[in-house]
Backbone as a chain_set.jsonl record, in Angstrom:
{"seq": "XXXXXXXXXXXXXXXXXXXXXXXXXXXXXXXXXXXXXXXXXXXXXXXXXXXXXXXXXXXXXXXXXXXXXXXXXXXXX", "coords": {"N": [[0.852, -1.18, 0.0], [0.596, 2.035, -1.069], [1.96, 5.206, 0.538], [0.568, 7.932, 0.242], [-2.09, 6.426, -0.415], [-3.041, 5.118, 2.627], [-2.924, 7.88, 4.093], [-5.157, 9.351, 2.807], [-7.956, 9.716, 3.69], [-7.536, 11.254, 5.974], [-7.379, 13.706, 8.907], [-5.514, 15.333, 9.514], [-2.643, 15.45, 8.78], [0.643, 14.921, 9.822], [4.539, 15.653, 9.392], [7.261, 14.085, 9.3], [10.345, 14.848, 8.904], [12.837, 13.5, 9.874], [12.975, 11.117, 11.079], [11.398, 9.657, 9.161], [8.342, 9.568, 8.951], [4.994, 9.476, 8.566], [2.77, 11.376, 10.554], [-0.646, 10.413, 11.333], [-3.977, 11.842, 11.435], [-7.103, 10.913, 11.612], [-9.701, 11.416, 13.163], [-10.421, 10.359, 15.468], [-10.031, 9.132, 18.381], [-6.825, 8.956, 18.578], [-3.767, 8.458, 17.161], [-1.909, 7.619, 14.018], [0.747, 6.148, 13.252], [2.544, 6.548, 10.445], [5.251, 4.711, 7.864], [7.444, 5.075, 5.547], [6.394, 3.619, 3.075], [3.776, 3.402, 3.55], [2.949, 1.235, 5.309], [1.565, 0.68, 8.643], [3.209, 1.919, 11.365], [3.474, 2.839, 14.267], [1.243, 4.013, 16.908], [-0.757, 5.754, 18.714], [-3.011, 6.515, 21.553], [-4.941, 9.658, 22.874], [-5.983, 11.507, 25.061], [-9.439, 12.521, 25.512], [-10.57, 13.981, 27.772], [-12.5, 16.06, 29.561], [-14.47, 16.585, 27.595], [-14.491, 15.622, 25.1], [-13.977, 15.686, 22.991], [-11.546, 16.04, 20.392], [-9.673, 18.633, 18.877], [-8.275, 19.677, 15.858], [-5.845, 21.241, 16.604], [-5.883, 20.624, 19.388], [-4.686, 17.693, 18.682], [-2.347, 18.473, 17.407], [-0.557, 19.156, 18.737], [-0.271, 17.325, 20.753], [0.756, 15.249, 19.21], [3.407, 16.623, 18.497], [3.981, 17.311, 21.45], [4.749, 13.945, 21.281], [6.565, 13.395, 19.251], [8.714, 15.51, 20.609], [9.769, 13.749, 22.49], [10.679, 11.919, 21.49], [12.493, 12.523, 20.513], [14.361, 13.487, 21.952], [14.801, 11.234, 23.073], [16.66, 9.301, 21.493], [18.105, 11.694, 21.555], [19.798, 10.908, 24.207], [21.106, 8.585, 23.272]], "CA": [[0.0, 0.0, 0.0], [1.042, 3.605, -0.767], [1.85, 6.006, 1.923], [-0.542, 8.086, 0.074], [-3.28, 5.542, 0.031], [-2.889, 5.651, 3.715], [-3.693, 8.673, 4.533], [-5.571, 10.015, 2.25], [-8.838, 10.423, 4.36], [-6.665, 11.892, 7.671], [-8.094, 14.705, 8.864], [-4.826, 16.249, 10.147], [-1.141, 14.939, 8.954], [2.264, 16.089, 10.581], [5.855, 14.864, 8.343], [8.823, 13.829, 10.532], [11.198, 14.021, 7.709], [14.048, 13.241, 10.57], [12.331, 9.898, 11.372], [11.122, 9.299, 7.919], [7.418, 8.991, 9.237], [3.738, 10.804, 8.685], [1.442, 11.315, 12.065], [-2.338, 10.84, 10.99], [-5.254, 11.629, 12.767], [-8.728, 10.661, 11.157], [-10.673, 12.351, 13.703], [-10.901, 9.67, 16.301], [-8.831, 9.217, 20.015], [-5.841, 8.124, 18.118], [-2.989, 8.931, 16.113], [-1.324, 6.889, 13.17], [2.366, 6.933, 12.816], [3.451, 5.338, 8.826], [6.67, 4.644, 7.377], [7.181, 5.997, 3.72], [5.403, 2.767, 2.287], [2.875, 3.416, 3.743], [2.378, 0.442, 6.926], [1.246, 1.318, 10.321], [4.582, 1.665, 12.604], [3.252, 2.796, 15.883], [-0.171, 4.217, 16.82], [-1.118, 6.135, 20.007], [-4.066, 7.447, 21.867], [-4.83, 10.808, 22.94], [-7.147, 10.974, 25.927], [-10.42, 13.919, 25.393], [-10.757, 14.252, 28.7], [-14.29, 15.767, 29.914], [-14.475, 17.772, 26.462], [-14.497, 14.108, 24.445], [-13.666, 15.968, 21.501], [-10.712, 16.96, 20.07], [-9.429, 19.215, 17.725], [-6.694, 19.669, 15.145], [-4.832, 22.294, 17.306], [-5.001, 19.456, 20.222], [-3.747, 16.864, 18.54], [-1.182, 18.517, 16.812], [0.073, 19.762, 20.448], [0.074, 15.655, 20.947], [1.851, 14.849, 17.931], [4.719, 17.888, 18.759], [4.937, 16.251, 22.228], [5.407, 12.498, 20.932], [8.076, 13.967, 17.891], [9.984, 15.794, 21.358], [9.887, 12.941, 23.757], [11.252, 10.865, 20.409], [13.745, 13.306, 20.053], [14.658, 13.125, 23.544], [15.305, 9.426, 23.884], [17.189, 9.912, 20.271], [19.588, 12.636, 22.554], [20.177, 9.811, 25.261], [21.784, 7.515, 22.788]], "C": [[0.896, 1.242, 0.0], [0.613, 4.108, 0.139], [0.584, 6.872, 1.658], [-2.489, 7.372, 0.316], [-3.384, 5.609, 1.462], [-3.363, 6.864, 4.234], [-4.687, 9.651, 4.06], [-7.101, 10.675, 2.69], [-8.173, 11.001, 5.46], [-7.271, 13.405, 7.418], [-6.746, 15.837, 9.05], [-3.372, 15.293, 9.882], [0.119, 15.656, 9.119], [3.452, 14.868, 10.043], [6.973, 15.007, 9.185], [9.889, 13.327, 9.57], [12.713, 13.444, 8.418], [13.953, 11.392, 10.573], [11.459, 9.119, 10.068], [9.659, 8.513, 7.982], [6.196, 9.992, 8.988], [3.029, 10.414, 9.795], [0.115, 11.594, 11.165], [-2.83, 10.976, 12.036], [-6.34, 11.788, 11.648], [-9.469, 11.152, 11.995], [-11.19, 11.655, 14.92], [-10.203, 10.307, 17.759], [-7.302, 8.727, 19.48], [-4.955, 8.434, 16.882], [-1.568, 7.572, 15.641], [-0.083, 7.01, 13.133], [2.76, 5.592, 11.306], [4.515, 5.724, 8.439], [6.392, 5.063, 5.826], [6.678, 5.145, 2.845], [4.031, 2.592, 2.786], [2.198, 2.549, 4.632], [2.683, 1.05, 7.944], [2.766, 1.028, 10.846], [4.188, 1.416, 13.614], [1.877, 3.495, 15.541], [-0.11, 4.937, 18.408], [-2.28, 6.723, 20.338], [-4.006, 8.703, 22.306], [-6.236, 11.062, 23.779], [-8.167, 12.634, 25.412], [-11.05, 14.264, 26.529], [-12.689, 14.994, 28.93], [-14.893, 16.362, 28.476], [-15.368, 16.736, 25.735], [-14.838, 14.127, 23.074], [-12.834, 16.508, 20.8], [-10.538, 17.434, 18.741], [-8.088, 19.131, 17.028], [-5.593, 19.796, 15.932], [-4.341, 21.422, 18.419], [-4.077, 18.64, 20.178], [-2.82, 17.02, 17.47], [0.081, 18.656, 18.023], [0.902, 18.344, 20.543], [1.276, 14.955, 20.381], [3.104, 15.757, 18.047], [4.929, 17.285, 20.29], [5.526, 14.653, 22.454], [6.745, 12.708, 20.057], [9.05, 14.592, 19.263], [10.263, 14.648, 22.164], [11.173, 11.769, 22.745], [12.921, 11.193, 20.102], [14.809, 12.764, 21.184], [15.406, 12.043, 23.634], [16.637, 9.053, 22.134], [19.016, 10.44, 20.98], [20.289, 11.668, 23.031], [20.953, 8.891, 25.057], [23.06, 7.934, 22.329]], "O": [[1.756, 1.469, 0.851], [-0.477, 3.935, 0.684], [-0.371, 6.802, 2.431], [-3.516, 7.721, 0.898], [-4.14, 6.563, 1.648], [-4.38, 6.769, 4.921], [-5.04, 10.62, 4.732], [-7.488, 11.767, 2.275], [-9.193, 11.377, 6.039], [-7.531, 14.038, 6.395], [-6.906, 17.027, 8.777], [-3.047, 14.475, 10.743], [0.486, 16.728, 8.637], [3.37, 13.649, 10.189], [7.448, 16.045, 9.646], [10.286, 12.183, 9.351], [13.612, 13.018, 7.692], [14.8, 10.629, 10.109], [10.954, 8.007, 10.225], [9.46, 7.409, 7.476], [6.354, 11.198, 9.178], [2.697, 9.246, 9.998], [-0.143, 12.6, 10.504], [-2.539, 10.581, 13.165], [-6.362, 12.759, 10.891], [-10.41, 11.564, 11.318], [-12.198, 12.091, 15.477], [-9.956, 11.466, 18.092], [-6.694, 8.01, 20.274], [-5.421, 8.631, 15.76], [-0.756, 6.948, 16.325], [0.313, 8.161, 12.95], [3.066, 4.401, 11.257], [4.886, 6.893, 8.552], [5.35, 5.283, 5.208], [6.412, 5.623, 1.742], [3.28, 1.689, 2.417], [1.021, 2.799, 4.894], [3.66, 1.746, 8.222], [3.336, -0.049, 10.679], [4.262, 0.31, 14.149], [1.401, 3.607, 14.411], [0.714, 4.479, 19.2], [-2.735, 7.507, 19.506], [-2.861, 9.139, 22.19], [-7.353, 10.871, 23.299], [-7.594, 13.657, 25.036], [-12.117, 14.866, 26.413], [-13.742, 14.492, 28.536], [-16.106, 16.56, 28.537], [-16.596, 16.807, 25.682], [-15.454, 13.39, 22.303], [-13.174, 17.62, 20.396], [-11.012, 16.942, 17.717], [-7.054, 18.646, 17.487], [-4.663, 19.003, 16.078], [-3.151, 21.241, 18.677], [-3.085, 18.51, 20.895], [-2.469, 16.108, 16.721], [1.261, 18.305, 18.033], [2.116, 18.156, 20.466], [2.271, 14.381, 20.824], [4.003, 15.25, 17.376], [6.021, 16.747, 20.472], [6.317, 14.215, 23.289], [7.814, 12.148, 20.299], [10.228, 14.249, 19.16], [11.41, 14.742, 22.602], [12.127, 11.114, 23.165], [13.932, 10.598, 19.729], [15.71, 11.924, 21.184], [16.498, 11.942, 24.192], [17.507, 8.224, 22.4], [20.177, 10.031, 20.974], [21.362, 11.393, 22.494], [21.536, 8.275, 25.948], [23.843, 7.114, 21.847]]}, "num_chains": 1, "name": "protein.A"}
């Protein structure tokens, strides 16, 4: 499957050209992480606390603190 194919419904994708990965989010609790062919890598949730709806702006926040924490452990090595 193309990476395209992949995300092509995502409501919201962020490009980690360091890590050679795209963050989706389709609009659920949950964000996609694919490799440049386009299979699932990793995947994470993203809690909506009493709201139990998030937005772009949230889970881009999300996705900018999973890409530093990545970084982070990256540094360490």
């Amino acid at each position: 499957m193309a990476l395209l194919d992949s995300i092509v419904d995502a409501q919201l994708t962020v490009v980690d050209e360091e890590h050679r990965v795209v963050f989706s989010w389709f609009g659920g609790s949950g964000v996609n992480i694919y490799d440049e062919d386009g299979r699932e890598v990793d995947y994470f949730s993203i809690s909506t606390g009493r709201n139990g709806k998030l937005t772009p702006k949230a889970v881009r926040a999300a996705i900018d603190r999973v890409r530093r924490a990545a970084n982070d452990d990256d540094d360490d090595e």
